[in-house]
C-alpha positions in Angstrom: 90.7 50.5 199.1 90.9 49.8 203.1 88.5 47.4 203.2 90.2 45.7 200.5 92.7 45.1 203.1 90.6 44.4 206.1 89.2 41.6 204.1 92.6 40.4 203.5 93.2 39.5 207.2 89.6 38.8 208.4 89.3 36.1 205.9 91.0 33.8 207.0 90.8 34.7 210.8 86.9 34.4 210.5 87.2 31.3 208.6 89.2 29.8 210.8 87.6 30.9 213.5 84.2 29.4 212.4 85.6 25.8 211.4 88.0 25.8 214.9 84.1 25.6 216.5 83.0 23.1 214.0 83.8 20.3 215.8 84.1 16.8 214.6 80.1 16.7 213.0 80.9 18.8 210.1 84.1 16.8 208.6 82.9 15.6 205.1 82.9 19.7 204.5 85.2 21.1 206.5 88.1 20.4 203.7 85.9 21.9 201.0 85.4 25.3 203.0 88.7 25.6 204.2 90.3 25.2 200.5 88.0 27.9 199.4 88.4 30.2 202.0 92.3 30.3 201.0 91.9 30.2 197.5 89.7 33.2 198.2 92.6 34.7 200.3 95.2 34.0 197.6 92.5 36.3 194.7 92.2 39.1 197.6 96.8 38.8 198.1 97.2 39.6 194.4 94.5 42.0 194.4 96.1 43.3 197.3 99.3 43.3 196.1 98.6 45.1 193.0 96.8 47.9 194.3 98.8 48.8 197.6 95.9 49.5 200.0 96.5 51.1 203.6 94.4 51.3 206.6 94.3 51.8 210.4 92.3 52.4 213.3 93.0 54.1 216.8 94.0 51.3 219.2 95.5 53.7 222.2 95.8 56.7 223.3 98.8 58.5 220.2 99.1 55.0 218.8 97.0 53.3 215.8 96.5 49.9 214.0 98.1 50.4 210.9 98.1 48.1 207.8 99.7 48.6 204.4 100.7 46.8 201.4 104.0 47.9 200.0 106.5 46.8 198.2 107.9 44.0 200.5 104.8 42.5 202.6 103.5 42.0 198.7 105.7 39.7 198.1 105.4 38.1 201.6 101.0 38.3 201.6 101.2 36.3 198.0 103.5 34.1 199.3 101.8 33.4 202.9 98.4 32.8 201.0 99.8 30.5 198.2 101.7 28.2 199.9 97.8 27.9 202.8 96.2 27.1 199.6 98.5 24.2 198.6 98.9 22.9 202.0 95.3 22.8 202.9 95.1 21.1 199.3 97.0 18.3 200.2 95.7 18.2 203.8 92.3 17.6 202.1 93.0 14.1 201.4 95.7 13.2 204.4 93.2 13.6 207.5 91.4 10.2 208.2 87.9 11.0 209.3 87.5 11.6 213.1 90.5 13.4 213.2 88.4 16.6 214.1 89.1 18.3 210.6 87.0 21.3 211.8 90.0 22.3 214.4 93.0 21.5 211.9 91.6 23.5 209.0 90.3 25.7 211.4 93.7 26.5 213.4 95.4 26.5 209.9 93.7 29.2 208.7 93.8 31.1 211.9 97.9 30.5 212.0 98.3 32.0 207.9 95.6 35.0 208.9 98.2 35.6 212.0 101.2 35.7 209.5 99.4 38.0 207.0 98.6 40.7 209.9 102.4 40.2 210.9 103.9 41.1 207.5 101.0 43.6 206.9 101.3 45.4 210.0 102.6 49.1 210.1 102.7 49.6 214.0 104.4 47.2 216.6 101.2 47.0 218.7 99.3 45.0 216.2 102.3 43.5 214.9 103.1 42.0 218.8 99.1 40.8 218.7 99.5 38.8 215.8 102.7 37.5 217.1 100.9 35.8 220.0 98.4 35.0 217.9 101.1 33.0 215.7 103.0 31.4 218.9 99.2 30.2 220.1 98.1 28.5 217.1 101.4 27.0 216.4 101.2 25.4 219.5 97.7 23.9 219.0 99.0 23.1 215.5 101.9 20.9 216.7 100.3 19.3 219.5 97.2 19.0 217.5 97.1 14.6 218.4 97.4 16.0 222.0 96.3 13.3 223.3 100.3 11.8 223.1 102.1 13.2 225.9 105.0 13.0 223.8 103.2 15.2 221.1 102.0 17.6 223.8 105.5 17.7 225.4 106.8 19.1 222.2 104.2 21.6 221.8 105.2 22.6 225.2 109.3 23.4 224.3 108.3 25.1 220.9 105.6 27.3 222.5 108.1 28.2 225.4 111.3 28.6 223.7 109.9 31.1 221.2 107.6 32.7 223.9 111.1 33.6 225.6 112.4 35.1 222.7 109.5 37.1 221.9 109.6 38.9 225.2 112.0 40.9 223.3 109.1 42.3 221.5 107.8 43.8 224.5 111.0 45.0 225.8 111.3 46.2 222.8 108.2 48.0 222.6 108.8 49.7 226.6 112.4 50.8 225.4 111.0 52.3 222.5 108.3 54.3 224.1 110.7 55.4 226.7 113.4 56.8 223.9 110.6 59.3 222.5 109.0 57.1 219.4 105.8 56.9 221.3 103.5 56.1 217.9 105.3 52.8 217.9 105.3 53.0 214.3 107.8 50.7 212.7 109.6 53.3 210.5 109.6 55.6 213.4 111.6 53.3 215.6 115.2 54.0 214.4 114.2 57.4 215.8 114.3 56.6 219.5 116.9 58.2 221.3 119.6 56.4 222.8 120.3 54.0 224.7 116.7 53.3 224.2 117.8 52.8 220.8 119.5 49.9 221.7 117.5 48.4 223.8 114.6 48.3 221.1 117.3 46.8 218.8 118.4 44.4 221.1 114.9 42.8 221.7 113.7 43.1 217.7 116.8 40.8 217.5 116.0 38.4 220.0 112.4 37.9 218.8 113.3 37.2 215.6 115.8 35.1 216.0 113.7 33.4 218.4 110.7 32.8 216.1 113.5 31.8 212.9 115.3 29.0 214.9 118.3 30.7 215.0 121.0 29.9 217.1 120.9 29.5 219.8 116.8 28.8 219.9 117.0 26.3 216.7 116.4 23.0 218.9 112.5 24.0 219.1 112.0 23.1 215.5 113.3 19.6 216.0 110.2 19.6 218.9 107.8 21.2 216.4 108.4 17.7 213.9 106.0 16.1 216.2 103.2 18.3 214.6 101.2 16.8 211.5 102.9 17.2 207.9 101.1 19.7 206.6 101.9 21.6 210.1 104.9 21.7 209.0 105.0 22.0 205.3 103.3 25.5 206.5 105.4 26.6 209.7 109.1 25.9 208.0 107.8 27.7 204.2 105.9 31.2 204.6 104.8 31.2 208.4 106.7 31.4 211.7 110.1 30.7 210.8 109.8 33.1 207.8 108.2 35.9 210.0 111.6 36.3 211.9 113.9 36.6 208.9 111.1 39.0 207.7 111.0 40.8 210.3 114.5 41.3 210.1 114.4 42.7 206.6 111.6 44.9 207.5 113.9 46.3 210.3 116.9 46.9 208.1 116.9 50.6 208.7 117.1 49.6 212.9 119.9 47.8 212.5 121.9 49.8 210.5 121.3 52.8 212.7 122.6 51.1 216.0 126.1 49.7 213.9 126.6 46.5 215.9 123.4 44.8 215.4 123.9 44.2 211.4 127.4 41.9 211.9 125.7 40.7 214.9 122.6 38.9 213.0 124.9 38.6 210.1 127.2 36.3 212.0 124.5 34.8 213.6 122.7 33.8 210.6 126.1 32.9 208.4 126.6 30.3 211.9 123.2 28.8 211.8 123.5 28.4 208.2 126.5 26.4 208.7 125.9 24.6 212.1 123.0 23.5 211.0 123.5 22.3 207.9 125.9 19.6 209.7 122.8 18.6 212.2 121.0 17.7 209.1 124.2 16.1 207.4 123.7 13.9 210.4 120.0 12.9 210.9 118.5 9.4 209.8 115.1 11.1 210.3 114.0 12.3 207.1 111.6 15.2 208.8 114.7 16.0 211.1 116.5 16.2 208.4 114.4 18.7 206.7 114.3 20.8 209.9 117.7 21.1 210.4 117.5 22.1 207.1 114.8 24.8 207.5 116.8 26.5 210.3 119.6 26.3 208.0 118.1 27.6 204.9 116.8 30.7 207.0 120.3 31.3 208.6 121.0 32.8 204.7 117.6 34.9 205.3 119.0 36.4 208.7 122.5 36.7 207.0 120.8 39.2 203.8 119.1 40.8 206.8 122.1 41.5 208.5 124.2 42.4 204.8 121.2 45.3 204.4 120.1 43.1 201.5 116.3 43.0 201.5 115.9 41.7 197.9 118.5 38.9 198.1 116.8 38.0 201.1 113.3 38.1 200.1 114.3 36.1 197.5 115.6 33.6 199.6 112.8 33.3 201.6 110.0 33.2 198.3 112.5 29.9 196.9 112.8 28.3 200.3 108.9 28.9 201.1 107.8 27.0 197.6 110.9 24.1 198.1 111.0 23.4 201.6 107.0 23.5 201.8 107.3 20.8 199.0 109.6 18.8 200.4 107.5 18.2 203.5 104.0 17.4 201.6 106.4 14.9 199.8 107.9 13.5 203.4 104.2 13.5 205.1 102.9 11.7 201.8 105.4 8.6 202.0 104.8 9.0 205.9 101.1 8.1 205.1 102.0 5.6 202.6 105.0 4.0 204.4 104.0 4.6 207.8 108.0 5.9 208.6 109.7 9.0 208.2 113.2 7.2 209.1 115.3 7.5 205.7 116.4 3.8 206.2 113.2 3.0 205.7 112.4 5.4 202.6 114.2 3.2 200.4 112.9 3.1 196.9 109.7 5.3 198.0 110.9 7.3 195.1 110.6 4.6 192.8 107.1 2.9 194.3 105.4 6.5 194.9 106.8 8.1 191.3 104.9 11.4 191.2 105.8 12.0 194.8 109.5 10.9 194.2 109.8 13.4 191.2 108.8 16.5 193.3 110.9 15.1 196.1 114.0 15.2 193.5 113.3 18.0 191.9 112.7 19.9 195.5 116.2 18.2 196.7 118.1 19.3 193.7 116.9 22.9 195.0 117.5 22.7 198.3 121.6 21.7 197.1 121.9 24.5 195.2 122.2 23.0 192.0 122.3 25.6 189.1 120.3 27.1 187.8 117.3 25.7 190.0 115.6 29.0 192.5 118.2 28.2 195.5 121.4 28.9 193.9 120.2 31.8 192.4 118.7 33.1 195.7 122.2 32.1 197.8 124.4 33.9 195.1 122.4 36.8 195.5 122.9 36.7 199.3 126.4 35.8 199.1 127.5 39.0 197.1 125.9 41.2 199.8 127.5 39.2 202.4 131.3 39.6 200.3 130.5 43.8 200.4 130.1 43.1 204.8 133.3 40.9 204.9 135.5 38.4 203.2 134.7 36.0 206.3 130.9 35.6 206.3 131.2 34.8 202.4 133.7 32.2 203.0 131.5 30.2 205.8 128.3 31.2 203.4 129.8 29.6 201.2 130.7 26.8 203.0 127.3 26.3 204.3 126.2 26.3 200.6 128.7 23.0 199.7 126.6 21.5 203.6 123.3 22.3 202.3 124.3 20.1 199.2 125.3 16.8 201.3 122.6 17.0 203.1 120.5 17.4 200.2 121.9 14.6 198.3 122.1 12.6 201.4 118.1 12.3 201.6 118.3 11.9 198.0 120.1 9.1 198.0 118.2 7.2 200.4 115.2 7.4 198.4 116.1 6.5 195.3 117.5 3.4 196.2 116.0 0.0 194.8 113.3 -1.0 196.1 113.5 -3.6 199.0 112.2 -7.0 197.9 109.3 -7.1 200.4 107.9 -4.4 202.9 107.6 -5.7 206.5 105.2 -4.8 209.3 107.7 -3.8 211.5 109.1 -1.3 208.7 105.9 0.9 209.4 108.2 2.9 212.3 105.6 5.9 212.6 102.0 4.7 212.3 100.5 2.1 209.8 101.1 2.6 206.3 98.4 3.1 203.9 100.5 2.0 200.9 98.6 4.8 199.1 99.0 8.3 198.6 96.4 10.7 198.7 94.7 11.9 195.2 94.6 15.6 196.8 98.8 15.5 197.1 99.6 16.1 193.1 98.3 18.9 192.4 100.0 20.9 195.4 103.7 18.9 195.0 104.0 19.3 191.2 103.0 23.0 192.0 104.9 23.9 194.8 108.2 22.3 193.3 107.9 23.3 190.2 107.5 26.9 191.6 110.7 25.7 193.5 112.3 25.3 190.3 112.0 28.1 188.5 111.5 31.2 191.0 115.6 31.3 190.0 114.4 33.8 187.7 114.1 36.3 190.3 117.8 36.8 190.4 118.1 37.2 186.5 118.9 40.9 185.8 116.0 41.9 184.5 113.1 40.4 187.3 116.2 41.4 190.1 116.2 44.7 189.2 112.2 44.6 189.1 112.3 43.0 192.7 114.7 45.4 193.7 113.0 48.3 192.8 109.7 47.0 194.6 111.2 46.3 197.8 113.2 49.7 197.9 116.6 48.2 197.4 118.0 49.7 194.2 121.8 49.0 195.3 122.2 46.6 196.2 125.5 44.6 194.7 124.7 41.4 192.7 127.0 38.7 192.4 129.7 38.9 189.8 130.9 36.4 187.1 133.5 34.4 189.2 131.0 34.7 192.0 128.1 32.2 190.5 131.1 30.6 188.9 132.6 29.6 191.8 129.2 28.5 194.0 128.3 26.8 191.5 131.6 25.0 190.8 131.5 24.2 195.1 128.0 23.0 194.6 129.0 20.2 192.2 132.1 19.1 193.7 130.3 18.5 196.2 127.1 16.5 195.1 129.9 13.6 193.7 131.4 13.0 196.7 128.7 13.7 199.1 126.6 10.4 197.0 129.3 8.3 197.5 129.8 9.3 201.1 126.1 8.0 201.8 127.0 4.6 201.1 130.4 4.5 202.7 130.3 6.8 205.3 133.6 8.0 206.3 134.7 7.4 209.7 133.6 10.2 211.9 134.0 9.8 215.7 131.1 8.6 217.0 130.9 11.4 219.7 130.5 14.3 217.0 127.9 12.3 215.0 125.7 12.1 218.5 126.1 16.1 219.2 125.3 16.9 215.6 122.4 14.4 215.8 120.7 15.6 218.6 120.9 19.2 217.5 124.3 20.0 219.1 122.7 19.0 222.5 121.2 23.4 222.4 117.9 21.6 224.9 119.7 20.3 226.9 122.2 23.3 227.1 118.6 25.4 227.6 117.8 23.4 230.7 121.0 23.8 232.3 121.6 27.4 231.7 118.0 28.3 232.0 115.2 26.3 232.7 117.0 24.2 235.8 117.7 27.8 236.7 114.5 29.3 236.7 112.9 26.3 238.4 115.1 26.1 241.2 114.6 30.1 241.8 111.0 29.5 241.2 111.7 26.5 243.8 113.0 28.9 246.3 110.7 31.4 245.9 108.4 29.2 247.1 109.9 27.8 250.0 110.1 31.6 250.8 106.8 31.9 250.3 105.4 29.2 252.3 107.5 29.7 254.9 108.2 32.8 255.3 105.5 35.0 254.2 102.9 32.9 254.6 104.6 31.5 257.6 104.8 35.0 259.2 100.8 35.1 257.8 100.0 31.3 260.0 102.1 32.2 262.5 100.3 36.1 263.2 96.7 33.8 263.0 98.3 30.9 265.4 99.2 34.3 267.9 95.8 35.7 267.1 94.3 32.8 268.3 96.3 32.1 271.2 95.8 36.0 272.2 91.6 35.5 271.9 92.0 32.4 274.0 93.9 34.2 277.1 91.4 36.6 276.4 88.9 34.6 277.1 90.0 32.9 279.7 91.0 35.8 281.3 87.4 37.7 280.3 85.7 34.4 282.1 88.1 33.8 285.3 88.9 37.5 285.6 86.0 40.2 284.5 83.3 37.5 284.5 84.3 36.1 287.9 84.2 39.4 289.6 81.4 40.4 288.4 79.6 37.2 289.5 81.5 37.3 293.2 80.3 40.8 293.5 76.4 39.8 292.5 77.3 36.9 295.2 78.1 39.2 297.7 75.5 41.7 296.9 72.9 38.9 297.1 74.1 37.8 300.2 74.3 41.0 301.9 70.7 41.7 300.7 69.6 38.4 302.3 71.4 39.5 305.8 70.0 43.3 305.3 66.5 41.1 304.4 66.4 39.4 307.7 65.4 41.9 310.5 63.0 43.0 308.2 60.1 41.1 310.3 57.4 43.3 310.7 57.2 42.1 314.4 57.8 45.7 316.7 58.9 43.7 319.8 61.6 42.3 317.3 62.3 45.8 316.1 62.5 46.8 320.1 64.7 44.0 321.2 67.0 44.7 317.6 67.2 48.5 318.8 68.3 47.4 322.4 70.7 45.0 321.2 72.0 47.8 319.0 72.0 49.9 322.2 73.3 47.8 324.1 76.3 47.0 321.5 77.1 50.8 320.8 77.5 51.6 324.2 80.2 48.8 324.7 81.8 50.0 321.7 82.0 53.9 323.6 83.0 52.5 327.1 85.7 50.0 325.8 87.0 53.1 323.2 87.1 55.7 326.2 
């Protein structure tokens, strides 16, 4: 049954692996493999989900690599391996050859392998591994045309913002050990002993909101729109984005244990929903709009998390995986077609492109809310469990519901428009339109959306009970009568006004439609308060360093130096003189002492007489 599992993850990791080394010489069959080798992950998910396999394998000292299917990474490994398949689908036919196909496929594969050993994952080691392993290849991924510094730039802020947050995963992981749960199992860590308790809370948190674009990390996901399409039809559906609200619901027993960190992630995720469902109100940027969106869309995610309501927000996050997945195949089909993403521009690509308009309208109408499509369903369900917390985080759910439908019907709107009479050059914003969509794109859009469509079902008594059951989440309250009543009432008066708004846009001061356009201004906030921060400590630190420590280390040579050169000087004018004066003398004395040494005796006599001679002067003058 292990190995069951073990092929689950290695699939796509040693796929991908294999194609990211390709290189550009094997393109005409890179697609094919890369479809297969998800199609054959999507057989092994269900398999896998069916029969519930476990494994594990010693990875340190007291601690393991555990795997398991149950009741909730099920859901989330069908999910992740669907939604590869129909990306990679429609990616088949959006690369242009020479693009390197080999590294996209390649790094797709390895990102959804990374996400299916994140929500399969039992212990927080391997979880944290293929975490990084996530972060890494979504940074390739969005800076995959790398060669644009702008591209790379973006790559850059994603990659960091979230690699700040998920320090709180290794915090989390030291605070844990240190409060006694030393198997760093993930049901063990509500048993850590306080404050480490806490502490291991407190950086779960942080990660997750991190990698879900919560606020206040959501600007990075306005960054990661630099990425190809299918990039991001994957990261804002079942990957990344999703593995923070998931882990969230995964750690529902941590949060209820500490007290404060439930309402904490609840508020947080009823805010986001909220704040930035006005960012997206406000973008003329069609992927920007759908980002704001995503971050949005998740905040309801991170609000069931924070409600204790795992089914309402698994749910949420199966709808918003097949819609918002949709919606971007859609968005990066008319970007190949129209060459622009701007939704002035996107006028009428509903009517020229029809089969690409119809799943773009039929994933809009879900991502408003619109009964009885999968999205309503999903928020009412999250919206009860959020009434049971607190009168106030239904009321701004609730508004954020009526926000998600302007923006909704906003892009709508745009797209549906007549067409223009003629399509200029200069309309092409992005890159140069093929004026064709790819024959790869209709089976994945007409299968993702209408999955979009219908998954309302899960919040029908009978398949919420089921769903309920298999996530371990029996009680948990569904919405009432007057409760779908009213959503669905807010819903609809909103949609009316909201498409006459589009065309006569009331007047708004100017200043609030910049802030909510460029994201509430949360980057440039980031700089201030941390990067600007952090570069001018890391600036001083090295000022420190080079002129202090290594200063004291230049200076202690420049003294060495100076030291061996007084030595010397003093070694050749001092020792070496003296030695030299005293061979001097020595020679000189032995030339004196050499001289009598004649061998002539009347020289010897008259040298004894002088000395005679000489000695007794010296005794007569001493007497």
């Amino acid at each position: 049954m292990s190995a069951l599992l073990w092929l689950l993850i290695t699939l796509p990791l040693g796929a991908g692996a294999v194609l990211t080394v390709t290189g550009p010489r094997r393109d005409r069959w890179v697609p094919s493999a890369g479809v297969a080798a998800a199609v054959a992950t999507l057989g092994v998910a269900v398999a896998a989900a069916v029969l519930r396999p476990s494994a594990g394998a010693p990875l340190f000292a007291g601690m393991e690599a555990g795997l398991a299917v149950d009741g909730l990474s099920a859901v989330m490994v069908v999910t992740t391996a669907a939604v590869t398949t129909a990306v990679l689908a429609f990616a088949a036919g959006e690369l242009a050859a020479g693009e390197n196909r080999g590294r996209f496929f390649g790094l797709m594969l390895l990102f959804s392998g990374a996400m299916l050993v994140t929500v399969t994952a039992t212990t927080l080691p391997l979880l944290l591994m293929a975490w990084e392993v996530m972060g890494a290849t979504s940074w390739a991924l969005i800076g995959y045309w790398w060669r644009q510094p702008g591209r790379a730039a973006a790559a850059d802020v994603a990659f960091l913002t979230t690699r700040t947050a998920d320090l709180g995963l290794y915090l989390a992981a030291g605070a844990a050990l240190a409060g006694g749960a030393v198997t760093l199992r993930l049901d063990a860590l509500p048993q850590a002993a306080s404050p480490w308790l806490h502490v291991t809370t407190a950086g779960v948190v942080a990660a997750a909101l991190g990698k879900s674009a919560q606020l206040p990390f959501s600007f990075w996901l306005s960054r990661a729109m630099q990425g190809p399409s299918p990039v991001s039809a994957l990261l804002h559906s079942a990957t990344m984005v999703a593995a923070g609200a998931y882990l969230l619901l995964r750690m529902g027993p941590l949060l209820e244990r500490t007290g404060w960190a439930g309402p904490l992630v609840s508020w947080c995720g009823v805010a986001t929903a909220l704040a930035l469902g006005v960012v997206a109100v406000a973008q003329t940027d069609l992927k920007q709009l759908l980002a704001a969106s995503t971050a949005a869309q998740v905040g309801f995610m991170v609000l069931a998390a924070g409600s204790h309501a795992v089914a309402a927000g698994t749910t949420q996050l199966v709808a918003h995986a097949a819609t918002k997945s949709g919606l971007f195949l859609a968005a990066g089909a008319w970007l190949t077609a129209l060459g622009t993403e701007r939704l002035p521009d996107l006028r009428g690509a509903a009517r020229s492109h029809r089969l690409v308009g119809f799943a773009f309208t039929v994933g809009a109408l879900t991502l408003a809310g619109l009964p009885p499509l999968s999205l309503w369903a999903a928020k009412d369900e999250v919206l009860a469990a959020a009434r049971a917390e607190g009168t106030g985080l239904y009321v701004v759910g609730l508004a954020a519901a009526a926000v998600a439908a302007v923006y909704s019907v906003k892009a709508l709107w745009y797209v549906t428009r007549p067409l223009p009479p003629t399509r200029r050059a200069g309309d092409d914003t992005g890159r140069q339109g093929t004026r064709r969509t790819a024959r790869t794109a209709s089976a994945s859009l007409l299968a993702l959306t209408s999955t979009a469509a219908v998954l309302g079902v899960l919040a029908l008594p009978g398949p919420a009970s089921w769903l309920r059951g298999l996530v371990g989440a029996v009680d948990e309250p569904s919405p009432r009568g007057w409760e779908l009543a009213l959503s669905a009432g807010v819903v609809l008066a909103t949609v009316a006004p909201a498409w006459w708004a589009v065309s006569r846009p009331p007047p708004v001061p100017l200043g609030a439609v910049r802030w909510a356009q460029g994201w509430w201004h949360l980057e440039r906030a980031a700089h201030l308060a941390v990067v600007r921060p952090v570069l001018a400590l890391a600036g001083a630190l090295a000022v420190f360093d080079d002129r202090v420590v290594d200063g004291a280390v230049r200076r202690t040579a420049r003294g060495g130096l100076a030291a061996a050169r007084f030595a010397r000087r003093l070694d050749d004018g001092g020792v070496d003189a003296a030695v030299r004066a005293v061979a001097s003398g020595t020679r000189t004395l032995g030339r004196w002492a050499r001289r009598p040494q004649t061998g002539l005796l009347h020289q010897y006599y008259a040298q004894a007489a002088v000395g005679f001679v000489v000695l007794a002067l010296i005794l007569l003058l001493v007497r």
